[in-house]
N, C-alpha and C positions, 0 to 999 in steps of 0.2 A: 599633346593636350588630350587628342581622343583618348590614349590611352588612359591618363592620368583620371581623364573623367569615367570611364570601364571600372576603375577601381575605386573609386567614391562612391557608386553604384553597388558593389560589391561589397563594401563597410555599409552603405545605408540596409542593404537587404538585410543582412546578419543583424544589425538593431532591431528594426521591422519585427523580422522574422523572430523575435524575444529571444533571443539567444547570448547576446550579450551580458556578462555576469551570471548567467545558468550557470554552466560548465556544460554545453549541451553533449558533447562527444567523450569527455574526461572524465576524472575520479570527482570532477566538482568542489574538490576539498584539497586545502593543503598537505599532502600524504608526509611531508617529511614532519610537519609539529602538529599531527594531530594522534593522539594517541586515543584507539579504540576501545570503550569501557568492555568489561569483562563479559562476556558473552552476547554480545549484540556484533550485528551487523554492518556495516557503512555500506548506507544506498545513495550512490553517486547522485548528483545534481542535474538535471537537462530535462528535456520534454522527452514524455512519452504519451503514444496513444492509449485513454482507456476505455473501457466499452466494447463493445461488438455489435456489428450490424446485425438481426437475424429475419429471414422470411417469417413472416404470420403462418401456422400451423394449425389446418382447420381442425376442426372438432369431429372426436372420432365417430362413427355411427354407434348406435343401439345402447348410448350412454343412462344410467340409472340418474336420479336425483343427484343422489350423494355425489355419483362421478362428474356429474355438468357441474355442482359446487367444487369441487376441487381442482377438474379442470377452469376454470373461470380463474380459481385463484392462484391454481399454477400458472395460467397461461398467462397471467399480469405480472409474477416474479420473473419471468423468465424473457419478459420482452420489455422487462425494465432499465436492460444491460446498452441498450443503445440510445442514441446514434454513439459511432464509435469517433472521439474528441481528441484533442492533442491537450495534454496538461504541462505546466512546466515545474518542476520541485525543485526547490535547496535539497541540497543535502541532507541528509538525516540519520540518526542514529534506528538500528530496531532488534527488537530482542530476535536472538536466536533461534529461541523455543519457545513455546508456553510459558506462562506461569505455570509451574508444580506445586503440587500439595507439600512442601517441602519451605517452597518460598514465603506460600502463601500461610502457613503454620507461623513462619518466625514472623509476619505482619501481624497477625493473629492477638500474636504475645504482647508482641511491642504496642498496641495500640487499642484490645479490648472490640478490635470488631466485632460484630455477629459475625457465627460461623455460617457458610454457606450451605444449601443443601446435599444432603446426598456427603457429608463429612463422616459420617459413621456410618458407609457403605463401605464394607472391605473390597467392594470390586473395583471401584472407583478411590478410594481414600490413602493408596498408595505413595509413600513419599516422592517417585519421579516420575509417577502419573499426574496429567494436569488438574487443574483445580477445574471443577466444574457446578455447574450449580450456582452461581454465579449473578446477579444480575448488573447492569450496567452502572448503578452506582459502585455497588462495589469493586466494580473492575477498576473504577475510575477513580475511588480511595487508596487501591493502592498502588497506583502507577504513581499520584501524587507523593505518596510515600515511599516511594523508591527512589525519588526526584526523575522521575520521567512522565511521561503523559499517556494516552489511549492513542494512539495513528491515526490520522486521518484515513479515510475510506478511499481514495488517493495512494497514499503512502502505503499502504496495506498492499493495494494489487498490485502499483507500481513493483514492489518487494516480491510478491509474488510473481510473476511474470515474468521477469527483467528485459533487457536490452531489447531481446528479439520478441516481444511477446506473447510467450506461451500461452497454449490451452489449460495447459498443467504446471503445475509449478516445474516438472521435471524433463517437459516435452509436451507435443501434437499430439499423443496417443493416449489414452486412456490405458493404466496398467496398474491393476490391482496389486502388483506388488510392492505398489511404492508410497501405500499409503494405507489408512484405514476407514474405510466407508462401510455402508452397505449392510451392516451386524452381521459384517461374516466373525467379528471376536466378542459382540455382546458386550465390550467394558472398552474403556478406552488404552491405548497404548501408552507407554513409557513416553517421554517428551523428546527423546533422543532416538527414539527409534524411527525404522523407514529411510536412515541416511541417503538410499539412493534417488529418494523422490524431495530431495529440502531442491531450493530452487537457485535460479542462477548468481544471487547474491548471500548463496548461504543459510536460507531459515528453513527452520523442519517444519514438519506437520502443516506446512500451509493449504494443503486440501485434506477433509478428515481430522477425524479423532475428535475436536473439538469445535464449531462455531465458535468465532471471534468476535468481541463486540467493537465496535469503534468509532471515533467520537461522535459521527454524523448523524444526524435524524437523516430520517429517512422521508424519500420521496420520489414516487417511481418515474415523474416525469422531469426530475432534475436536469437530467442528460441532454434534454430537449433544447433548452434556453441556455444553456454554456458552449463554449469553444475559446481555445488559445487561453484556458487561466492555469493564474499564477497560483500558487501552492490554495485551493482550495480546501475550505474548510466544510464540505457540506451546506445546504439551505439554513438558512436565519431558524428556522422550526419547522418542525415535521408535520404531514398531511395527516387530517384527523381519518384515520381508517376505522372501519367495520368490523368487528369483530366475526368470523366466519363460524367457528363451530367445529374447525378443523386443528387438526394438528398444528397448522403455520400460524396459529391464532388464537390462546386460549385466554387470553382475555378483554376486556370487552372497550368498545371501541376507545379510542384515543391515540395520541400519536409515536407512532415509532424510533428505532433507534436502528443504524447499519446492523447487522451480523454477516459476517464472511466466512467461506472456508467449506462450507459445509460439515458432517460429522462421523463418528463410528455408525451412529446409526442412519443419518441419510442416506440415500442413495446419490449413483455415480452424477447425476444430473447439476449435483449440488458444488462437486467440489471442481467445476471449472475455476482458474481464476476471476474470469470476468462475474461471477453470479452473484448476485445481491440476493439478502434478506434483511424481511424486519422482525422487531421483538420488541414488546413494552420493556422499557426502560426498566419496568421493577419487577419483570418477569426471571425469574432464575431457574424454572423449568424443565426448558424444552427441551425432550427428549433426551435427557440427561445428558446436556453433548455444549452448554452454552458457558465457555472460556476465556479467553484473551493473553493477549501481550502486552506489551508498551513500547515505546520509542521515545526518543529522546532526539531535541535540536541540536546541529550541528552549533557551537559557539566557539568561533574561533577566528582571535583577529586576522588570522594569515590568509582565511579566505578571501575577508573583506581589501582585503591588502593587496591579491592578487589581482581580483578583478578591478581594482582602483590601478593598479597599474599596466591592464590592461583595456581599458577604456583611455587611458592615458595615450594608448601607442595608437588608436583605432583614431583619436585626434590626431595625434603628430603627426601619422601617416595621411590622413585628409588635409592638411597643411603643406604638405611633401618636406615634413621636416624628416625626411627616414631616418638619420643617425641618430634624434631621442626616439624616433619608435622604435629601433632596433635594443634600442638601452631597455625602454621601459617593459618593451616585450621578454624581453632576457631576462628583467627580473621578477615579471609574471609566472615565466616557466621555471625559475629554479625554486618559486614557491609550491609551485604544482605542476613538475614535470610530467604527469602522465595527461594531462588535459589537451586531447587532440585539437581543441580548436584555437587556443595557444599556438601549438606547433602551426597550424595554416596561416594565421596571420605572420607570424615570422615567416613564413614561405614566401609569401605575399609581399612581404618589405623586403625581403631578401632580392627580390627579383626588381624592384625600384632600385634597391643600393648599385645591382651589379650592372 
């Protein structure tokens, strides 16, 4: 009986713990009937941590005007990235690369949009260079007309990052040859290029070339008031900010929207994974660097199907009926054989059965 109670204990924690129906250690997805759209990603299902803790960093001496303004409004973007949170996601589809000037032409055609800025720049206007110029509605017109949507601010880093949480999409180090910041190239790169810096789920340019816009308004004390959620979508509306007079701000007060990624032209500070910026919604601007992608929901009954028969076993097994947990877990895993917390629950009943 003690033991039997050790392992009731052990299913209660794993519920608790919101892990049940994530896929928190697996693919999250049923791998054998879900077929991945044509250049997008599959970012597995489970929690991740996002944010970063960081020290306060006092203010340097013998600062001017302009630099105590800048610092101020640096020193707010940059400590907006914590407390560092567990989030838990579905599954999700995400583009590979950018939008290109290429994508974003045939939207163009098909639908009579206004052209974005910076469209008759030939340093920029390149058919597999990204679209830029940009502002947030229109990122968001035509994600809709792709049938996908903008990422969540969530889904964006989680993508960036992956499993282990990098600094960088591609690693802990900072290495300028895996990406494009800084105007050491003055225009932006190709959407394919940089292959050794796309990150552990596959997508390129996710630090550099471009700022990303994504769905969330913005708000630098979000992070404050959340822990343990479920696929977050960003604050209900964004904090009326101040228009500064700077670069990070050029226009005037009202409230924000996410941008990620950093750019060609920002510097290296920008394109950690965890950093946050904001951008008026109807700004398409800044510093000729402001892009996006899209993502798309996983929809697929096989998921809903696994974790229904895996919630199914996590009962039977609290009943001590092991021989349908064994069943029902068996045919959890041959819907999503790579979902390690699948394989631990059959471990777990396997050790009752024997």
């Amino acid at each position: 009986m003690i033991r039997m109670r050790s392992y009731k204990r052990a299913v209660l924690a794993m519920v608790m713990a919101g892990l049940v129906g994530a896929g928190a250690s697996g693919s999250g997805v049923a791998g054998e009937s879900i077929e991945i759209p044509e250049a997008m990603v599959l970012v597995p299902g489970g929690p991740f941590v996002m944010g970063v803790d960081r020290e306060p960093q006092p203010p340097k001496p013998n600062m001017s005007a302009a630099q105590k303004l800048r610092y101020r409004v640096s020193r707010e973007a940059f400590h907006d990235e914590g407390p560092a949170h567990q989030v838990i996601l579905d599954p999700y589809y995400f583009d590979k690369y950018e939008v290109s000037n290429r994508q974003y032409a045939d939207f163009l055609k098909a639908t009579g949009h206004p052209a974005p800025a910076y469209w008759d720049d030939h340093k920029r206007n390149q058919p597999d260079q990204p679209v830029s110029g940009v502002n947030w509605h229109d990122a968001d017109a035509f994600c809709r007309w792709s049938n996908k949507r903008l990422p969540t601010e969530a889904e964006w880093e989680n993508a960036a990052r992956g499993p282990e949480g990098l600094k960088y999409p591609w690693g802990n180090k900072l290495d300028a040859t895996k990406a494009n910041f800084g105007r050491k190239k003055e225009f932006t790169a190709n959407v394919g290029d940089y292959p050794g810096g796309k990150s552990p789920y596959g997508a390129y340019n996710m630090a550099g070339n471009v700022f990303e816009w994504v769905s969330d308004w913005y708000d630098p004390h979000y992070y404050k008031s959340k822990d343990n959620m479920m696929n977050p979508e960003g604050p209900v509306e964004g904090v009326m900010l101040g228009s500064t007079g700077t670069y990070v701000d050029r226009l005037t007060t009202g409230k924000k929207k996410v941008i990620r990624g950093g750019s060609w032209y920002a510097p290296a500070e920008s394109t950690t994974t965890t950093h946050r910026f904001w951008n008026d919604p109807m700004n398409n601007s800044y510093g000729v660097g402001l892009g996006f992608r899209c993502a798309r929901t996983v929809e697929s009954e096989g998921v809903m199907q696994a974790r229904t028969f895996y919630m199914e076993a996590l009962i039977q097994m609290g009943a001590e009926k092991y021989g349908k947990a064994m069943h029902s877990i068996g045919r959890a895993i041959k819907m999503d054989p790579q979902n390690e917390e699948y394989r631990t629950l059959e471990g777990m009943i396997k050790k009752q059965v024997n």
